[in-house]
Structures are given as C-alpha cells and as structure tokens.
C-alpha positions as CSV (number, residue, x, y, z in Angstrom):
1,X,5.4,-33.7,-39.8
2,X,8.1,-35.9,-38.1
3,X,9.3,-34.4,-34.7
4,X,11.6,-35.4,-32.1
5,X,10.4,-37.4,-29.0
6,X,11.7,-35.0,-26.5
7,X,14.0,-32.0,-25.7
8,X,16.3,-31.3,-22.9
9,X,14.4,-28.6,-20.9
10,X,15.9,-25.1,-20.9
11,X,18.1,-23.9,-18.1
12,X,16.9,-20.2,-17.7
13,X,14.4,-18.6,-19.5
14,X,15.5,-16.2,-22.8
15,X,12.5,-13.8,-21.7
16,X,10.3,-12.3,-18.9
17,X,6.6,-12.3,-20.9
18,X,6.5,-8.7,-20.6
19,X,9.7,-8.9,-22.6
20,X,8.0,-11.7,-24.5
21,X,5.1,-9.7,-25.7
22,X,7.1,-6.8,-26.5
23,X,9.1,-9.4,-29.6
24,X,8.2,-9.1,-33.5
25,X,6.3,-12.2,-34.3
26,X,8.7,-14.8,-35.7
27,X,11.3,-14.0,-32.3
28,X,11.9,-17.1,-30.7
29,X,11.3,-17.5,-26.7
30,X,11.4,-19.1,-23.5
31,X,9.8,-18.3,-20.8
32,X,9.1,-19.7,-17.6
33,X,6.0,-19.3,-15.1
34,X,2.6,-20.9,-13.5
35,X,-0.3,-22.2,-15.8
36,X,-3.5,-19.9,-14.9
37,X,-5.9,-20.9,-17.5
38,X,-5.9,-24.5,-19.7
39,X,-8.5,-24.0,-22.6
40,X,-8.7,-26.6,-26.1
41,X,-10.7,-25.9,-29.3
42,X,-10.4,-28.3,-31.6
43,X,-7.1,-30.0,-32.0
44,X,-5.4,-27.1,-30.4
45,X,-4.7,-26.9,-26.8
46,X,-4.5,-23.3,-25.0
47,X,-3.1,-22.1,-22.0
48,X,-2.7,-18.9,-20.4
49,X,1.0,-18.7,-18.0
50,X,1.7,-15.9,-15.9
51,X,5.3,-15.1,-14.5
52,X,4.6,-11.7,-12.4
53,X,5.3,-9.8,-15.0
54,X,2.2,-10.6,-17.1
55,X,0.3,-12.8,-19.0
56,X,0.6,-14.4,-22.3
57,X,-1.4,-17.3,-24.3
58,X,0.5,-20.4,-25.8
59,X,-0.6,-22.2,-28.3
60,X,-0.1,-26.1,-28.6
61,X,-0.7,-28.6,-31.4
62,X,0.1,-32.2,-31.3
63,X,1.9,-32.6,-34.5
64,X,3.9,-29.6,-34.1
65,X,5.8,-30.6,-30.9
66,X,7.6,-33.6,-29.1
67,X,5.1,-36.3,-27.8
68,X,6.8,-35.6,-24.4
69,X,6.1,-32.1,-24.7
70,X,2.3,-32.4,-25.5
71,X,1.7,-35.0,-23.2
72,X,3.0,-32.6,-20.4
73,X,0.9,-29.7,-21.5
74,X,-1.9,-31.9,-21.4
75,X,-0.8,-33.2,-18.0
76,X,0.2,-29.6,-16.8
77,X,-2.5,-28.8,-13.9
78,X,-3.5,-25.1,-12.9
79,X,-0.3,-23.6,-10.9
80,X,1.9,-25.9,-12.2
81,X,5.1,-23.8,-12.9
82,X,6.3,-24.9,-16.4
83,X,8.9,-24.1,-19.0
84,X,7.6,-22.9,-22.8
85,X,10.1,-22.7,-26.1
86,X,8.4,-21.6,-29.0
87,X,8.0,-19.0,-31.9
88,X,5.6,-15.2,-31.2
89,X,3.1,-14.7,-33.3
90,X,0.1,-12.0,-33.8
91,X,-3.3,-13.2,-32.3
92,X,-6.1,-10.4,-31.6
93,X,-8.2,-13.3,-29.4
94,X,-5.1,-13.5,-27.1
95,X,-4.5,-11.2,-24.2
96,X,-1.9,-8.7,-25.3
97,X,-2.4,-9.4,-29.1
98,X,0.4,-11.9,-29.2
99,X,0.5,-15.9,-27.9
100,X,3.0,-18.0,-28.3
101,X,3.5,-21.1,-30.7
102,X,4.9,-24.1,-28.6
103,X,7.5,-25.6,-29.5
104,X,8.5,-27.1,-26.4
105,X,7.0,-27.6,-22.7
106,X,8.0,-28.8,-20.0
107,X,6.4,-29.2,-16.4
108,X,8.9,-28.2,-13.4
109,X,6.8,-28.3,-10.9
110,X,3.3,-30.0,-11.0
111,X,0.4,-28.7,-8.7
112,X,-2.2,-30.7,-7.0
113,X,-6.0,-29.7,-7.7
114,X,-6.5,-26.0,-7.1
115,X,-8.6,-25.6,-3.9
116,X,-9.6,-21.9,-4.3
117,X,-12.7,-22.8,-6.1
118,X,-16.1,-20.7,-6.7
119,X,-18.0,-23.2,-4.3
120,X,-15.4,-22.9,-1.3
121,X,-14.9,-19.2,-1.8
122,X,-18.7,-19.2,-0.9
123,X,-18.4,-21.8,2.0
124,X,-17.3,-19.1,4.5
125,X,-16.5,-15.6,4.0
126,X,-12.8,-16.0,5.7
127,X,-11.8,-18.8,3.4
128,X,-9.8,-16.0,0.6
129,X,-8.2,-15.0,3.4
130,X,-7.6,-18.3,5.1
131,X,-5.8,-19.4,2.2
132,X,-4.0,-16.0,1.5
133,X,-0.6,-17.5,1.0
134,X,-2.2,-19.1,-2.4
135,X,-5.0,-16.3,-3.0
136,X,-2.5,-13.5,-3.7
137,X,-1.6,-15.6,-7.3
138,X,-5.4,-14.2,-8.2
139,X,-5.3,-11.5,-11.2
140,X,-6.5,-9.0,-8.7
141,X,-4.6,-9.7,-5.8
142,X,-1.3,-9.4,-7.5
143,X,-2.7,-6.4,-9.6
144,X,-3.2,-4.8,-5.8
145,X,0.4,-6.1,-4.8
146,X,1.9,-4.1,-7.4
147,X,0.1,-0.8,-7.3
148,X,1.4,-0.5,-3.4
149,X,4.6,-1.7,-4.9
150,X,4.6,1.7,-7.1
151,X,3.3,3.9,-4.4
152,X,6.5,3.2,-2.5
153,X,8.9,3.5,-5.6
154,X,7.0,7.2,-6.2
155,X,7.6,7.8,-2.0
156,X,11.4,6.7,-2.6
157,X,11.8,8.8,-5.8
158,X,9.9,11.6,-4.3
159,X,11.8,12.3,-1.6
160,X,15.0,11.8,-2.7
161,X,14.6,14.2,-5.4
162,X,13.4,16.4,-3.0
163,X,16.6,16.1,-0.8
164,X,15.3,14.1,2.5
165,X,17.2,11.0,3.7
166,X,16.0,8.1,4.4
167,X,16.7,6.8,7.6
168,X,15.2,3.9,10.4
169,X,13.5,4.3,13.8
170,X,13.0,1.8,16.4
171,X,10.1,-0.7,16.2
172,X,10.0,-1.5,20.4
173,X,9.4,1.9,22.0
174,X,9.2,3.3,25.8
175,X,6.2,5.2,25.1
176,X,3.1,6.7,22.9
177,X,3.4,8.8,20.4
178,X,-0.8,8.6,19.3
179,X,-2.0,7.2,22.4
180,X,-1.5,4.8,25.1
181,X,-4.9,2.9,24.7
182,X,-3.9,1.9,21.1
183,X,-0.2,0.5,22.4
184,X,0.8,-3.3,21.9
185,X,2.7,-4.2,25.3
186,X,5.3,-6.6,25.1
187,X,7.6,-7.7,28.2
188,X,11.2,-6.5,27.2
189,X,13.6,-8.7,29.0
190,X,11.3,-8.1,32.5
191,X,10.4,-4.6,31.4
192,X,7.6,-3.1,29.5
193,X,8.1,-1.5,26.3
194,X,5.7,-1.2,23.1
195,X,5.4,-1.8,19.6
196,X,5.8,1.5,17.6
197,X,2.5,3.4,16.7
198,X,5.2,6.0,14.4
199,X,8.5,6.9,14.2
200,X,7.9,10.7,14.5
201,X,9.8,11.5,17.4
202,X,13.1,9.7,16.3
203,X,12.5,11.5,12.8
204,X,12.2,14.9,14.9
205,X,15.7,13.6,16.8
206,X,17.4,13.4,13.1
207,X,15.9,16.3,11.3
208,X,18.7,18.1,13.7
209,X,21.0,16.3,12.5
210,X,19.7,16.1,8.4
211,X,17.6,18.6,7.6
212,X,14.9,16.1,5.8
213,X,14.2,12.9,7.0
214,X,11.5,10.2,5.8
215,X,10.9,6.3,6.7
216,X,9.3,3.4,5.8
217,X,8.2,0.6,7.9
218,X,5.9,-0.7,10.0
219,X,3.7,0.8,12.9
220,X,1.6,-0.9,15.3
221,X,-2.3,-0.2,16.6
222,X,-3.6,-2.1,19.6
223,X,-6.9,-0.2,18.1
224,X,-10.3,-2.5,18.4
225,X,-11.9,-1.6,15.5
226,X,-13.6,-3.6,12.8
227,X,-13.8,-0.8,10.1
228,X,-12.9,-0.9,6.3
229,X,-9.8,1.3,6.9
230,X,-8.4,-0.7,10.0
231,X,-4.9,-2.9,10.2
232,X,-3.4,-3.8,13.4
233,X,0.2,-4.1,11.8
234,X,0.3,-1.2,8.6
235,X,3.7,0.4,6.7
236,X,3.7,4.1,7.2
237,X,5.6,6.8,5.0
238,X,6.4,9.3,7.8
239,X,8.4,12.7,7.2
240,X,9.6,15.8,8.7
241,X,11.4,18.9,7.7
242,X,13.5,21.5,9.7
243,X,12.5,25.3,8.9
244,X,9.4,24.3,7.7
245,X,5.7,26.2,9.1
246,X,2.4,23.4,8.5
247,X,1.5,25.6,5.5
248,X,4.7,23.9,4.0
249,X,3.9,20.4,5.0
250,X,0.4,20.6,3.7
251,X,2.6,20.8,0.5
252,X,5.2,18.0,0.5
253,X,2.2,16.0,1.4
254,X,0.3,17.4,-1.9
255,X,3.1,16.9,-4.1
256,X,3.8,13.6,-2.9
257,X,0.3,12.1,-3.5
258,X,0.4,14.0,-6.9
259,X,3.9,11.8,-7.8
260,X,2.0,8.9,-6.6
261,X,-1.0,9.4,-8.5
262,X,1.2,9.9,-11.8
263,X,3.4,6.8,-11.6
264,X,0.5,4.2,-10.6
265,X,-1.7,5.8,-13.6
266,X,1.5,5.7,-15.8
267,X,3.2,2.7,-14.9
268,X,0.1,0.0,-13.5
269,X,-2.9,1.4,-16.0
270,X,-3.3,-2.0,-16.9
271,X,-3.5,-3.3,-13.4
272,X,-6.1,-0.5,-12.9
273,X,-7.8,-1.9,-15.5
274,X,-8.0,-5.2,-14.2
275,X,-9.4,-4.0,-10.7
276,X,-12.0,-1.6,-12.6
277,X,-10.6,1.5,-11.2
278,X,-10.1,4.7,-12.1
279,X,-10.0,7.7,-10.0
280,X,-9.5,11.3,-11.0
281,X,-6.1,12.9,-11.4
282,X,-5.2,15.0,-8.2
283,X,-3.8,18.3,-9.5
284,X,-2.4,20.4,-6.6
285,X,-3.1,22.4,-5.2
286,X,-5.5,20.2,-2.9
287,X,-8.9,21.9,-1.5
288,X,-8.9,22.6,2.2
289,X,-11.2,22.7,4.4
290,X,-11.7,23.9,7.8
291,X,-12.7,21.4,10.8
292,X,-15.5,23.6,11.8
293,X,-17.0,23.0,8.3
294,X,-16.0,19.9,8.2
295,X,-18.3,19.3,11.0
296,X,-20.6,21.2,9.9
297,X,-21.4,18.8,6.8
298,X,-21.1,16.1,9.2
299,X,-23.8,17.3,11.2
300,X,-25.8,17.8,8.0
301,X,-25.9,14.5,7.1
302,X,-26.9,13.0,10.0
303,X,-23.6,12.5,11.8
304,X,-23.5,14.4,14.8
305,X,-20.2,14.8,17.3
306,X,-19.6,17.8,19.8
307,X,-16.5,20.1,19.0
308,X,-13.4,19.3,20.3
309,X,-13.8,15.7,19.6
310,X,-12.2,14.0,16.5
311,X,-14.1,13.0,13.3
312,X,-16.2,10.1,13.6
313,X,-15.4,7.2,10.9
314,X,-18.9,7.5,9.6
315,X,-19.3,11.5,9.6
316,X,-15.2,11.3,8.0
317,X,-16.5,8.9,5.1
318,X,-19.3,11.1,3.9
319,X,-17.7,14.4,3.9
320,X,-14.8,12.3,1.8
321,X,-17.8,11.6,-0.7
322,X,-18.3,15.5,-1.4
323,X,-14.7,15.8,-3.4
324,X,-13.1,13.7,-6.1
325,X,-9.9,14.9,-5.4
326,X,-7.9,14.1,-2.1
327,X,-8.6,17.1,-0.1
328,X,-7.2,18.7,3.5
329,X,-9.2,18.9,7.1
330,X,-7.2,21.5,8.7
331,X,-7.6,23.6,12.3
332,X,-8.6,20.4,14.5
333,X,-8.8,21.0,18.1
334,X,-6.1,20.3,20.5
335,X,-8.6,18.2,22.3
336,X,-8.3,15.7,19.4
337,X,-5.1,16.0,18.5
338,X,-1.3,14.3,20.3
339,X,0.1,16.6,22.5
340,X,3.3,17.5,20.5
341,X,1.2,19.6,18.3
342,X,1.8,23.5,18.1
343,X,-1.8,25.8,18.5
344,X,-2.7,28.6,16.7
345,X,-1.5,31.8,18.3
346,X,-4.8,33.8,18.1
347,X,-7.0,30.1,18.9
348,X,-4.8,28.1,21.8
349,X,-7.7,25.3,21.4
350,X,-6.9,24.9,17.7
351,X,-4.3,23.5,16.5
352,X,-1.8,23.6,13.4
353,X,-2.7,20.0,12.0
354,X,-4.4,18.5,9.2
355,X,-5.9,15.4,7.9
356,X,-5.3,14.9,4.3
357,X,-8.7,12.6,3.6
358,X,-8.9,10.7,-0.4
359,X,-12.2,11.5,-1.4
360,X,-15.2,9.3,-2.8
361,X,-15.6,8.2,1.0
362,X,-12.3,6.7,1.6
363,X,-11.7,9.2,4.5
364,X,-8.4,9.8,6.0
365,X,-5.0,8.5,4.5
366,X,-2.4,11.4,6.2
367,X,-2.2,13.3,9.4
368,X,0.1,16.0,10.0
369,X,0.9,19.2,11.9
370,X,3.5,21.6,13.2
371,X,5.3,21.0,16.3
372,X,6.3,22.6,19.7
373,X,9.4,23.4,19.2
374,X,9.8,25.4,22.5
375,X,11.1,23.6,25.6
376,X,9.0,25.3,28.3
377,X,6.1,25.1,25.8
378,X,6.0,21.7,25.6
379,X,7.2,20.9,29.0
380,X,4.0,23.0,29.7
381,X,1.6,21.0,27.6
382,X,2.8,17.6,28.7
383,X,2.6,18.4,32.3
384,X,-0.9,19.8,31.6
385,X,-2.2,16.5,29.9
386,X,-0.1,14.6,33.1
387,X,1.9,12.7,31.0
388,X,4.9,11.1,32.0
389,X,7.8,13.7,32.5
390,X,10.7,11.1,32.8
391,X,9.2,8.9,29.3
392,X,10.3,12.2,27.5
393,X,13.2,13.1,28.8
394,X,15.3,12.6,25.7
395,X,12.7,14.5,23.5
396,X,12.8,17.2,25.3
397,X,16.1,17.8,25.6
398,X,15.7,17.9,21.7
399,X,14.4,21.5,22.4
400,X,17.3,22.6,24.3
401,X,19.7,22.2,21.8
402,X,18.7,24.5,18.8
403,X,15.5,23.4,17.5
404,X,13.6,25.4,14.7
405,X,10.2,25.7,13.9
406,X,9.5,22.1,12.4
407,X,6.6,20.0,10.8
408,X,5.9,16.6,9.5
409,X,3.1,13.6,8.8
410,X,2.3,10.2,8.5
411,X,0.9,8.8,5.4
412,X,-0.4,4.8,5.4
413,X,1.2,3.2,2.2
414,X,-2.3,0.4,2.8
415,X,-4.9,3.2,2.9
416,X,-3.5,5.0,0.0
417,X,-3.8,1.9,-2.1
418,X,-7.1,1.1,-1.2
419,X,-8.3,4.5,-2.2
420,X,-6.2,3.8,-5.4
421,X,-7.4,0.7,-6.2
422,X,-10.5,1.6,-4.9
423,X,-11.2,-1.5,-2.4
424,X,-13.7,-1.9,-0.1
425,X,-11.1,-3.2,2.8
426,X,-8.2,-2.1,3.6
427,X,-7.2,-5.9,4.5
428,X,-7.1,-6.7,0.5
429,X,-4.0,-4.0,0.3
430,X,-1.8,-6.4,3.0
431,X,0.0,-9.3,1.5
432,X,-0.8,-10.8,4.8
433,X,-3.0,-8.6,6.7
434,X,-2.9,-8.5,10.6
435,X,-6.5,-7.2,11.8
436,X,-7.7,-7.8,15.5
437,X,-9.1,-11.2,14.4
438,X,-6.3,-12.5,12.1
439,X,-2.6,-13.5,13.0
440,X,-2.2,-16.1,10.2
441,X,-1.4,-17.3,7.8
C-alpha cells in the first residue's frame, strides 16, 4: 500500500473520546490528548491516549499510515499530548470495546521521561505528593477529581431545585465562628483579622433577607492535627433556612447526601470502578442516634471520654464502623458545641445539634444545629462563655430585627468524597492539599 509522506495536522479535534467511543465503527475521528500507555505486538504499535474525558486505544501500522506519522507515534513519549485521525472499529481487548485505526498522528507537544516511576514513588513517602502538579494525570487521581466534581454539581442542583440561593461570604473575618484556637491570624493592613473557619453567620445575616441560602467555598483550620480526615484549607457546602426547627435540617441534610449518592453512582460508576469502590446506597431516612449512646459504644470499645466533651477521632471512627449507611449523632452537649447553638428546653446542657457521620469508619462529614434566635438569649450565652460583646455586635443586632426560629450545617465537599471514594486520606480528595506540613506545590 502506497501512502502519503505526511499530512497537515488537524486544527481542532472532530471528537472528545467519550464522544469517540460512543461512534459506529467505520465513523471517522480526531481526537486530541496525552499518550498514557505505548504497547507493540508484532508489527502493530498500541497506545492508550486519554483527554479527561476517557480513555481509548489506537492502533498503528506502518504500512497503513504516513512515514511522518508512524515515526511520531513511535517517537511519541508518555504525556506527550498528540493529535490522532483515524477510522473506529470494534475491539473486545481494548478498553471500552472500541480502539481506533490510525490514520494519522501527530505529536504537539513532546514530554521528557516520566519521573513518577515505581522506584521513586517508593523513595520517600511524600514524593506523589511532591510532584502533585503531574500526579493528578494518574487514573485514580483524576477518577477522585471528578467524583468531588459531581458532588458539587448534585449540591448546586440540589439546592436550587429546592429554592435556596446561592450567595458568598467573606473569607478574612473579625472573629470565630468554631473556635479561636483553630483561627489563622493574618495582619490586615496593621489590624488583626482571620481566615474564615465558615460562613454561617453571614448566611444567618441573608436568610433575613432570602429565605434559603447555601455557599460554596473555602474555610480555614489553624487545627494541629495529623489525622486521615484533616485539611488546613477545605471547601465547605454550608446552608441555612428561615422557619425551619433542627428536625427539618436533619432533613435537607439527608436529602442532600441522598442526591449526592445518586448522581456519583449514576454519572462516575466507572470512576468508582477504577478506585475499587462501592458503598451502599443511602435511602433516607438516615438512622439517628443519640450522643449518650453514641458514647456509650465508644466506651464499649475501648474508647473512653467523660460527658460533656466532644467525640474523640478514634471513639468517632469506630462507632461510624457499626452502620453502612451515613447516619446522625444528635443531643451533643452544649459543652462541646459553638455557642450560637439553641438547648433543649427540658435539657439546658443538651443541645439541638447533630453530626451527620458516613459510616464504615469514615466518621463525621456534617455538623448542624438550630440556632438562638432570641436576642437576650444569646446575649446571655455569649456573655456566659465571656466572649467578646463588641466582635458580635452586628450579629446580634440580627436578632433585633425579626428573626425566626432558624437552622443550618456545614458539610465538607473533601470528606464526603473520601467516604465516596473510600480513601484512606482525606489529602488524596484536594487537587492540591494544604495540611499543617504542606504549602506546595
């Protein structure tokens, strides 16, 4: 067979190779992407390119193809990004059942050796995350990337349907909302502000004006811990609701996981497949659970913790491993809770909060409660815990002016992933995770 030296390379690409692998063999293609795999048997040469939207096989033959084109494929190292022309046809070996037939190749880009290698992956634990900014090409890694990705779309899908606006709080902050010994500092033009730990209060501040109100972005916890479920820098997917008692938050917080759970095991089953995960379906209603028993199983497994005092990380993870099913903590003490929260009216040490915890011994992914909505209440309780009256000033003033019973949580978009994709660190759910030992890359 007599064919041409070499072919102009293609402008755009005709096809994404999720679009590719959806074509009737005989549809001719181009794509463009990254070589992840080079392979030969016999005279044919194999490689496996990857776009972002999946992967697909291409098949190469010498005689079939320019000389420029099959010198490049040969050429073509691993995460080279490259341009393909060629023909679909049905292959059972390939990935997706379909590869394509080259017909031309082209190298835009070529890649130096590859230096995330077996042997330097085992030179020092760090080095993955050393080299993050190349790492997250890895099958896995991007299979993580887009299961948070869909986590969010359900969030954004959720509550809109659900009639709550989406609106944006500020990231630098006079004061705590979780905790002052968990606060990042920063000097603000010669005064000191913070780094938001959550955007509650500003939330609380719109629901007056909105009705429903949820965000996404960023928080911030100065927190020293070394744990599996720890980020300094994480997203959170905060709401809160006017006219709504915590029995109704418990809820939206339900229902929300629920959307989550069907879109990822919908849309990113194959993702889950790649990552070796999969989890049980969370029908709602979730099981609850008092913090009293909570403790209580805690204690019987060798975790012990006087009441009043929040669950400890380890007693947390092993009463997460007695349900499949995310499942709520409810009635914590006010002693462990923010002071914002409302108590029970028979039980003033007891408050109306909950930790919604994903089970198998991922532990905690939501906290939530009802607030004071009373002025002198909460004047009252933030004297009592000598906070600073003056810090507040504006929020309380939110009480003065018509504010009905009201509830809302915080759900981190990282933690529900790794209980998703069921990771061992929360770290591997961060395109580029902040922890108290990592800054960079």
């Amino acid at each position: 067979m007599t064919v041409q030296q070499s072919l102009p390379r293609p402008k755009s690409r005709t096809h994404t190779i999720a679009q590719a692998l959806k074509e009737a063999p005989g549809a001719s293609v181009t794509i463009m992407g990254w070589v992840a795999t080079k392979s030969s048997i016999g005279g044919i040469k194999f490689a496996t390119i990857r776009d972002g939207s999946g992967y697909i096989q291409v098949a190469c033959k010498r005689d079939r193809v320019p000389s420029q084109a099959f010198a490049d494929f040969e050429a073509a190292t691993k995460e080279s990004a490259v341009a393909v022309e060629g023909v679909i046809r049905e292959d059972k070996r390939a990935p997706g059942g379909k590869e394509i037939s080259v017909a031309g190749f082209w190298i835009i880009s070529l890649a130096e050796d590859w230096p995330i290698t077996r042997s330097a992956v085992k030179s020092r634990s760090s080095f993955l995350y050393d080299k993050r900014h190349l790492a997250i090409r890895g099958r896995k890694a991007s299979a993580i990337i887009r299961i948070r990705a869909e986590i969010v779309y359900a969030t954004f899908d959720h509550f809109v349907k659900n009639g709550f606006t989406l609106i944006s709080a500020p990231s630098i902050v006079q004061n705590a909302v979780e905790g002052g010994s968990t606060l990042f500092e920063i000097n603000y033009f010669d005064k000191k502000a913070y780094l938001s730990q959550s955007a509650q209060l500003y939330e609380e501040a719109a629901l007056a004006a909105l009705g429903k109100v949820f965000i996404f972005q960023p928080a911030f916890r100065a927190e020293k811990s070394k744990t599996s479920k720890h980020l300094t820098e994480f997203w959170m997917i905060e709401a809160e609701q006017a006219f709504a008692d915590q029995n109704d938050n418990m809820r939206l917080q339900e229902n929300l996981v629920n959307a989550m759970a069907e879109r990822v095991l919908t849309n990113r089953s194959e993702d889950l497949k790649t990552l070796g995960r999969s989890f049980k379906f969370p029908e709602v209603p979730f099981p609850r659970i008092s913090y009293d028993e909570a403790r209580e199983i805690s204690i019987k497994k060798g975790v012990s913790f006087e009441w009043g005092e929040d669950l400890p990380t380890d007693g947390e993870r092993l009463v997460s491993k007695e349900f499949d099913v995310p499942f709520f903590i409810t009635g914590y003490p006010l002693s462990a809770r923010s002071f914002y929260h409302m108590t029970e009216e028979t039980n003033d040490k007891v408050t109306k909060s909950a930790d919604l915890i994903a089970p198998e011994g991922y532990g905690e992914i939501a906290t939530g409660g009802q607030r004071i909505h009373d002025y002198k209440e909460l004047m009252g309780r933030i004297q009592k815990q000598e906070l600073p009256t003056e810090s507040f000033e504006w929020y309380l003033e939110l009480r003065k002016f018509g504010m009905p019973e009201h509830s809302g949580f915080g759900i981190g978009a990282e933690r529900t992933t790794r209980w998703m994709c069921g990771l061992k660190h929360i770290r591997a759910t961060s395109l580029f995770p902040r922890t108290i030992s990592r800054v960079s890359p």
